[in-house]
DSSP file (Angstrom, degrees, kcal/mol; ACC not computed):
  #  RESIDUE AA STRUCTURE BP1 BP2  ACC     N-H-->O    O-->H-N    N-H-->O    O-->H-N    TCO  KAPPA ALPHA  PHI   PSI    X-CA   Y-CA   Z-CA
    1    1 A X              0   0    0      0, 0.0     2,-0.3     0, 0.0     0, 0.0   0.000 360.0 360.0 360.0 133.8   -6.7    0.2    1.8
    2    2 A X        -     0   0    0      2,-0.0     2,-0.2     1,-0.0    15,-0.1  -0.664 360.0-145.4 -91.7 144.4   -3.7    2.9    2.5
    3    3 A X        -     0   0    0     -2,-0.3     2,-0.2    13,-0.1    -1,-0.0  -0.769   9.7-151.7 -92.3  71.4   -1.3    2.2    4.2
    4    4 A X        -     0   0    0     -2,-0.2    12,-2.3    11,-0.1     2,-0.2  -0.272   9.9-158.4 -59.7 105.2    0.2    5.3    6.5
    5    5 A X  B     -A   15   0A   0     -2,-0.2     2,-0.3    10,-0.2    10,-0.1  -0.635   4.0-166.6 -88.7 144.2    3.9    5.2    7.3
    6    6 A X        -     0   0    0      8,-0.6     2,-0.5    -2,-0.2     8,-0.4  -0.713  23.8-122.1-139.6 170.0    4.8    7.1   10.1
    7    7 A X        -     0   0    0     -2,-0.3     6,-0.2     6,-0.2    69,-0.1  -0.881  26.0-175.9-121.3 153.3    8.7    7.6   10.5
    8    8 A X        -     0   0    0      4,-3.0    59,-0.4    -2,-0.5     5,-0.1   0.419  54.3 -81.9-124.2  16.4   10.5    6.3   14.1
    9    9 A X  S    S+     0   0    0      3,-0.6     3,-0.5    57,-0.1    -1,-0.1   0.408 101.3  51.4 123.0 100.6   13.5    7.3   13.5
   10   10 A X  S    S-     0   0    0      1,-0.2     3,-0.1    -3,-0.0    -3,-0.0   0.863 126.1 -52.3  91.0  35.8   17.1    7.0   11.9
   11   11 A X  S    S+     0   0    0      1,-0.3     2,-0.3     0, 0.0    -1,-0.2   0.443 113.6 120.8  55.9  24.5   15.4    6.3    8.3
   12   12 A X        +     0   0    0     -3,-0.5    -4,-3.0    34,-0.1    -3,-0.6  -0.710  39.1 178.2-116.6 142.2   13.2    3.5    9.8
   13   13 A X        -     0   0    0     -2,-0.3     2,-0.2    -6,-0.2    -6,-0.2  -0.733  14.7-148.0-143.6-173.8    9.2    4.1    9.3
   14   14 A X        -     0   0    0     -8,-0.4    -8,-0.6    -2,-0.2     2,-0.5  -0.977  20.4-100.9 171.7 118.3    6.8    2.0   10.4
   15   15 A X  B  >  -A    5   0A   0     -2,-0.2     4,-0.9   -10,-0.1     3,-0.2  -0.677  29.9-147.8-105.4 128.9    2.8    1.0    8.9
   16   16 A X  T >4 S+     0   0    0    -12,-2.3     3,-1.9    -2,-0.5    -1,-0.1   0.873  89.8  58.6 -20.0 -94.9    0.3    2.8   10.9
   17   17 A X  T 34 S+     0   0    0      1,-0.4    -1,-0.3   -15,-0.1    -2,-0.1   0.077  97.8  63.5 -78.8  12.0   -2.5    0.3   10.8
   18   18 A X  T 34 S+     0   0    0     -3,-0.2    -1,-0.4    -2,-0.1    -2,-0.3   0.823  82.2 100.9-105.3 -63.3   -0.3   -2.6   12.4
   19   19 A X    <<  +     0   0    0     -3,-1.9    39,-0.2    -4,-0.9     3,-0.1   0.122  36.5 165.7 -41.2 108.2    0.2   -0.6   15.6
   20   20 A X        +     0   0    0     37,-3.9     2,-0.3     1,-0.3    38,-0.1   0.864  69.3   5.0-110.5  -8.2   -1.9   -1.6   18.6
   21   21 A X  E     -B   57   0B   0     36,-1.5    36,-2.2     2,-0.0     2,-0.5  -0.952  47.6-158.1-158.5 155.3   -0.1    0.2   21.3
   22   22 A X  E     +B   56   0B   0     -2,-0.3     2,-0.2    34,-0.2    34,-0.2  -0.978  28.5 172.8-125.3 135.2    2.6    2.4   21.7
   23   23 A X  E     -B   55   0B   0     32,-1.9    32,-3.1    -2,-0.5     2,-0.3  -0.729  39.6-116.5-158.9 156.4    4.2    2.4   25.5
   24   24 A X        -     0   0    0     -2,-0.2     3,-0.3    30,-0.2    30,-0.2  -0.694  33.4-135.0-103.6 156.3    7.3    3.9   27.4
   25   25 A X  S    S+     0   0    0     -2,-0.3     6,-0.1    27,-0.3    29,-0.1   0.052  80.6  99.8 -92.3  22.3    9.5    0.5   28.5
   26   26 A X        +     0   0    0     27,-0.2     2,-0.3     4,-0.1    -1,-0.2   0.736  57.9  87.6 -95.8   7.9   10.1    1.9   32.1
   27   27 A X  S  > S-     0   0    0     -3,-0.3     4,-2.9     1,-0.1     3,-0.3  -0.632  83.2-120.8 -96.5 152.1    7.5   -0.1   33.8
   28   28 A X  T  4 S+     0   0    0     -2,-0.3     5,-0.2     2,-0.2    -1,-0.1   0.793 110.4  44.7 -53.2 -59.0    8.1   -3.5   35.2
   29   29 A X  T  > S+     0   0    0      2,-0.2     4,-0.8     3,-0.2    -1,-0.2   0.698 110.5  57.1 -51.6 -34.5    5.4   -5.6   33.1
   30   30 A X  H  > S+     0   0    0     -3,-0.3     4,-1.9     1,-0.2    -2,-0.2   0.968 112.2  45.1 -78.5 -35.0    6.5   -3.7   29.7
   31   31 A X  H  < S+     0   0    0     -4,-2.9     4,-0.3     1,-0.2    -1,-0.2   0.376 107.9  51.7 -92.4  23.9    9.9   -5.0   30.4
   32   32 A X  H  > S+     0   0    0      2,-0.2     4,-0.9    -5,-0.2    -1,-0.2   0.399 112.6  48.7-110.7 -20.5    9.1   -8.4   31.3
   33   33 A X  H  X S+     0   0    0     -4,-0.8     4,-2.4     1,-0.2    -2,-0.2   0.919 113.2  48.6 -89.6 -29.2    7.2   -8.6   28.1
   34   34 A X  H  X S+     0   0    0     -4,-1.9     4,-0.7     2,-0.2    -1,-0.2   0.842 109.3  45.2 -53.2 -41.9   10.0   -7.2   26.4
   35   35 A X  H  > S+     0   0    0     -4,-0.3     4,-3.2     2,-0.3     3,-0.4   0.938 116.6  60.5-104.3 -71.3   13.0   -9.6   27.9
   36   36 A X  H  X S+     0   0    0     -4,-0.9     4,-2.0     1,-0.2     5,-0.3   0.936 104.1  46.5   6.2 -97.2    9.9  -12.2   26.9
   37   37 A X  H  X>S+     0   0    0     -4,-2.4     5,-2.6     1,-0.2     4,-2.3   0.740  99.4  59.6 -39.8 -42.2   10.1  -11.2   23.6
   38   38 A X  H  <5S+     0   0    0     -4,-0.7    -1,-0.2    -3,-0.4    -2,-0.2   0.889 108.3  58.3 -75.3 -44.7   13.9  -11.3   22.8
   39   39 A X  H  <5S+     0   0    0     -4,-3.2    -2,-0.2     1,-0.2    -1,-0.2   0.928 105.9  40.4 -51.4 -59.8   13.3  -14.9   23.7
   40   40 A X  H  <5S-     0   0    0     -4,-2.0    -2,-0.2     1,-0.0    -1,-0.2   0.596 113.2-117.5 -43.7 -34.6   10.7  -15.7   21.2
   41   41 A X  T  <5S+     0   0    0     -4,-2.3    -3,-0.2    -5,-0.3    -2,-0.1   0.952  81.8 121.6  95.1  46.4   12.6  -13.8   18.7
   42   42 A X      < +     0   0    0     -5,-2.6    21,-1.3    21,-0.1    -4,-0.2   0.296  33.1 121.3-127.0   7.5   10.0  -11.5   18.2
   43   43 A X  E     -c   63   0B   0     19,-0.2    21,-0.2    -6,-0.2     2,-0.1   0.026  43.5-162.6-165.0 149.8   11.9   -8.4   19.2
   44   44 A X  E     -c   64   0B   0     19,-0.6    21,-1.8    18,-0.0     2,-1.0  -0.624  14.2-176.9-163.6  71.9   12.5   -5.1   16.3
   45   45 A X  E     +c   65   0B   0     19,-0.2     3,-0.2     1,-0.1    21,-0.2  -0.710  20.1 157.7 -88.0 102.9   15.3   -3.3   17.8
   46   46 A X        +     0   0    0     19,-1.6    21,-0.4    -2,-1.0   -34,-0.1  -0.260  37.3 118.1-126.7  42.9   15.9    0.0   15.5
   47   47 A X  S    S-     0   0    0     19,-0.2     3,-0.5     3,-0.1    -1,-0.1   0.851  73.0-139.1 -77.6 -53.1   17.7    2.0   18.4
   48   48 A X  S    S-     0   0    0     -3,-0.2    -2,-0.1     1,-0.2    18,-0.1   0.607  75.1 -50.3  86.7   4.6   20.8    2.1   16.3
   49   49 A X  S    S+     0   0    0      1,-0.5    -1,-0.2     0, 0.0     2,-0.1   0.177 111.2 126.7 117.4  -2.3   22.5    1.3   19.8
   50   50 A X  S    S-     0   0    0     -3,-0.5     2,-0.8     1,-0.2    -1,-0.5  -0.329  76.7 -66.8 -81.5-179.0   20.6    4.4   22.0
   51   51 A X        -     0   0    0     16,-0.1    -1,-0.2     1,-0.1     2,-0.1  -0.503  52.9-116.8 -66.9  82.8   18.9    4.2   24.8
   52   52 A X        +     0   0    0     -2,-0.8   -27,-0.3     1,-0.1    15,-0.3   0.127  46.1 160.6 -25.9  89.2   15.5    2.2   24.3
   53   53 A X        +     0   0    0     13,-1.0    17,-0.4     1,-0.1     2,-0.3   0.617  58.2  22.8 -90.1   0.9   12.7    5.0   25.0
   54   54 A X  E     - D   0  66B   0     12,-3.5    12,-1.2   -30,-0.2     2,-0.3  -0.995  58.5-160.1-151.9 154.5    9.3    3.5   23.3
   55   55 A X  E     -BD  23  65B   0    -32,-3.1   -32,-1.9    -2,-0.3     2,-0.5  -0.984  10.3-150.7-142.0 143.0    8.1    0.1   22.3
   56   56 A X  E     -BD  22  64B   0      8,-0.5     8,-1.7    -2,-0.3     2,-0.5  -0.951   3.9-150.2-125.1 130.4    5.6   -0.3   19.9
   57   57 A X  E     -BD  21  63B   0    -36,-2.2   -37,-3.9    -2,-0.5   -36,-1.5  -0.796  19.2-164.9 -83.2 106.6    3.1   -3.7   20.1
   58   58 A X        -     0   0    0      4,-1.4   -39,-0.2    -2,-0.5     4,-0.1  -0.178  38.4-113.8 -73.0-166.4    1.7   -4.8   16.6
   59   59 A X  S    S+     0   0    0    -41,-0.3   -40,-0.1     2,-0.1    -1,-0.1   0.673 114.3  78.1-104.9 -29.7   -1.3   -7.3   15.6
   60   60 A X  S    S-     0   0    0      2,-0.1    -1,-0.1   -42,-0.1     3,-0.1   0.865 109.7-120.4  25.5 -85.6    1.9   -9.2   14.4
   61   61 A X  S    S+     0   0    0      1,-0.3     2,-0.3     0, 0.0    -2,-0.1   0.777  76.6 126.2 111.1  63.0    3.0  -10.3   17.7
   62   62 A X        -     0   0    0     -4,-0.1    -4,-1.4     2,-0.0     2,-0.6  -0.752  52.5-147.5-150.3 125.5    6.1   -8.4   17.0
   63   63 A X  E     -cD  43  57B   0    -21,-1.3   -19,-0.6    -2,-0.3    -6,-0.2  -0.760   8.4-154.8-113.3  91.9    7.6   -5.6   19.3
   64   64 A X  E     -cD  44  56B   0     -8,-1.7    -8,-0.5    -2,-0.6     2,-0.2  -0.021   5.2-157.7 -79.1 135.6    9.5   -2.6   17.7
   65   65 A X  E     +cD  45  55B   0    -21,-1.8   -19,-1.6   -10,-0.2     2,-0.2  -0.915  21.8 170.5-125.6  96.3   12.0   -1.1   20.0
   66   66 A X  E     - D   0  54B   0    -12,-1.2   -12,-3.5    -2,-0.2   -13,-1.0  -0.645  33.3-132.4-138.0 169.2   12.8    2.7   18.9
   67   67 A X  S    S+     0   0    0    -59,-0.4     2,-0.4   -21,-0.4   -16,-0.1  -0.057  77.3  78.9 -95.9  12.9   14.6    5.6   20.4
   68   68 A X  S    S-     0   0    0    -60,-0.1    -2,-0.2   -59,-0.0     5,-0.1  -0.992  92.7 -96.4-149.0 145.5   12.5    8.9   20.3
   69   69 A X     >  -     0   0    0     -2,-0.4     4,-0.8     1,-0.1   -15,-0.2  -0.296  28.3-107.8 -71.5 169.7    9.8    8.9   23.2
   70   70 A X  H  > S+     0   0    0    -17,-0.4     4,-1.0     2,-0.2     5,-0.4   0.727 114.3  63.7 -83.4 -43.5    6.1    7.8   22.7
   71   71 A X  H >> S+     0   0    0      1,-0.2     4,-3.7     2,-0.2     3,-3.1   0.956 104.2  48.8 -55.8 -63.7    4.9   11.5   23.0
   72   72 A X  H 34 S+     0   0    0      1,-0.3    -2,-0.2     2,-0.2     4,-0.2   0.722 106.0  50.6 -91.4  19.4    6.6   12.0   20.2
   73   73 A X  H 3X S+     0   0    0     -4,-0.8     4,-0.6     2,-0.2    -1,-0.3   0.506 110.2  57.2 -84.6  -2.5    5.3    9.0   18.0
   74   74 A X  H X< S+     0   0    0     -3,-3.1     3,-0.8    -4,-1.0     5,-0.3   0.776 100.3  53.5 -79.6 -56.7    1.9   10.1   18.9
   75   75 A X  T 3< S+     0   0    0     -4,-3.7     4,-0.3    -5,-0.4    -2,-0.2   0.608 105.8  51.0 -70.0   6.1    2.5   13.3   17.6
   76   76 A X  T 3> S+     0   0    0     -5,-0.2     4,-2.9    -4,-0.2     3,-0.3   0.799 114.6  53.6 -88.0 -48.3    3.6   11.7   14.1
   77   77 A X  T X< S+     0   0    0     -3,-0.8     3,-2.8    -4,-0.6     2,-0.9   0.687 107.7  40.9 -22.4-135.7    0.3    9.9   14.5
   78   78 A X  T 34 S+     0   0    0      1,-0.4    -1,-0.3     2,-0.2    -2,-0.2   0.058 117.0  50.6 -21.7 -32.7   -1.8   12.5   14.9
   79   79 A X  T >4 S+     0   0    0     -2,-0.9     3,-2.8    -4,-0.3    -1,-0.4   0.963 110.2  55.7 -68.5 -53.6    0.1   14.5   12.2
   80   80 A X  T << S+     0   0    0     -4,-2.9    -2,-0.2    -3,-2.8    -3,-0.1   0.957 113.7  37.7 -26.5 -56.9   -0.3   11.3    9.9
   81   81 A X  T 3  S-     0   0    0     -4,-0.3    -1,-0.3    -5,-0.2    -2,-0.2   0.540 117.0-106.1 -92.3  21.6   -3.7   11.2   10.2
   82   82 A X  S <  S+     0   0    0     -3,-2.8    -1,-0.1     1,-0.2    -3,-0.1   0.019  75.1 124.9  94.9 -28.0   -4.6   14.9   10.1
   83   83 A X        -     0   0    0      1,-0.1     2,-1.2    -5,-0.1    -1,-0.2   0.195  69.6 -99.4 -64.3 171.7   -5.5   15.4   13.8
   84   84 A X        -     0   0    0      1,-0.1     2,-0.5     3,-0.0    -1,-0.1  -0.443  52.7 -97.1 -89.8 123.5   -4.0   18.0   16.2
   85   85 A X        -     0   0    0     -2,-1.2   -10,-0.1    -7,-0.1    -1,-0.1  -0.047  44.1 -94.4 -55.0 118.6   -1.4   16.3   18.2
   86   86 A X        -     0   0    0     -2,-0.5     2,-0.3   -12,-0.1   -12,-0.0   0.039  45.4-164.3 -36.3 140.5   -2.5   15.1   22.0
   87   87 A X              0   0    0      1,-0.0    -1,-0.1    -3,-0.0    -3,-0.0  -0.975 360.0 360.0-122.3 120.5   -1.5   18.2   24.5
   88   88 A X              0   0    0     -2,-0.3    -2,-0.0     0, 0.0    -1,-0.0   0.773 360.0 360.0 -89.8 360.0   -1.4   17.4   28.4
């Protein structure tokens, strides 16, 4: 089984097939799960000290905190894996 590394930023990549959702933090529930998280010690901050815009949920349990918005970690996705990158 491959593994597909997708990159998130700031020489930090990230395996594909671990990812079960990838989410903007501005909603009220995502940041209660976050705040959550920091507690449990389950937390993956790789901001490099900007401005959290995406958090990505593994099968882990472990919640990756990155700095370049969700559209574009979809569209690293969708490049990864050959498809044409999601349009709205």
């Amino acid at each position: 089984m491959d593994t597909d590394l997708i990159h998130v930023g700031f020489g930090n990549y990230i395996a594909l097939n671990r990812v079960v959702a990838i989410v903007s933090p501005g909603s009220a529930p995502i940041q209660r799960l976050i705040r959550e998280g920091k507690k449990r010690g389950v937390i993956v901050d790789i901001t490099s000290g900007r401005r959290t815009k995406c958090a990505i949920f593994t099968d882990t349990g472990a919640i990756i905190l990155i700095a370049i918005t969700p559209e574009a970690i979809a569209g690293r996705v969708a490049t990864a894996r050959g498809a044409q990158p999601l349009s709205d």
